[in-house]
N, C-alpha and C positions, 0 to 999 in steps of 0.2 A: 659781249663780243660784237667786232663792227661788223655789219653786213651790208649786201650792194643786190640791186637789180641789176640782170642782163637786160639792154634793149632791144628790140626789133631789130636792129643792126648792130649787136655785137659788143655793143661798149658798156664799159661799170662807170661811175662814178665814183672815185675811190672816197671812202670816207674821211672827213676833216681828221679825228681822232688817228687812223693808219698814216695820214698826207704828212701830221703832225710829229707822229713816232720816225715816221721813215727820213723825215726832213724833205717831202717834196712838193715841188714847183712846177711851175714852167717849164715847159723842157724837160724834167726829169724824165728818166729812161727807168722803166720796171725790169726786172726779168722773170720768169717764168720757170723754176726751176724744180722739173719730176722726183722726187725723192720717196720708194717706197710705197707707191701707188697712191700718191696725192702730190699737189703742188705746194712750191715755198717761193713767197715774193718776197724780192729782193729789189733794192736798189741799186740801179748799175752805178757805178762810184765815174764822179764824175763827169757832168754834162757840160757839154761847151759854155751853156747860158753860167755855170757856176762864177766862169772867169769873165764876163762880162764886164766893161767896166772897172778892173783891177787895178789897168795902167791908166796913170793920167792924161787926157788929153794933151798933148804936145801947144804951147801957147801960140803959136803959129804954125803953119804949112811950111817946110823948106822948099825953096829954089833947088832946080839940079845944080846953078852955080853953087849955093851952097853944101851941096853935098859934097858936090867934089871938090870944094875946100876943103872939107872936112875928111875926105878919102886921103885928100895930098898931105894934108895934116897929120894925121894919122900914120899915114906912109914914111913920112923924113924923120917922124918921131923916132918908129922902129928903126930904121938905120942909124940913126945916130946911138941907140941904145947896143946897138948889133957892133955899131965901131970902136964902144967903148969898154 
């Protein structure tokens, strides 16, 4: 069974074996949860860092002219779909 030392100041170091069952990282968020008269750690689902890097970088920075080409674009698109 894994076990942890409290430090001087409070922190465990979560064992590889729990880090590795729980799937966590960086970032990940534990929670704490009383059940019974003892606690159950959990993984809070979903840490920002999970999505990281998901989207691809964009191959360049747009222009605001470009955007708002692409706003007006977009714009005469839907009306001409609205007129038809």
């Amino acid at each position: 069974m894994p076990s942890a030392v409290i430090t001087s100041k409070g922190q465990v170091t979560v064992p590889k074996e729990v880090r590795e069952n729980l799937d966590l990282g960086r970032g990940s968020v534990i929670d704490f949860v009383w059940e019974q008269g003892s606690y159950r750690v959990t993984r809070r689902a979903g840490s920002v860092t999970d999505i990281f890097g998901m989207l691809p970088k964009p191959p360049a920075a747009a222009s605001l002219e470009d955007m708002d080409a692409g706003i007006a674009a977009g714009a005469a698109e839907a009306m001409r779909h609205d007129r038809a």
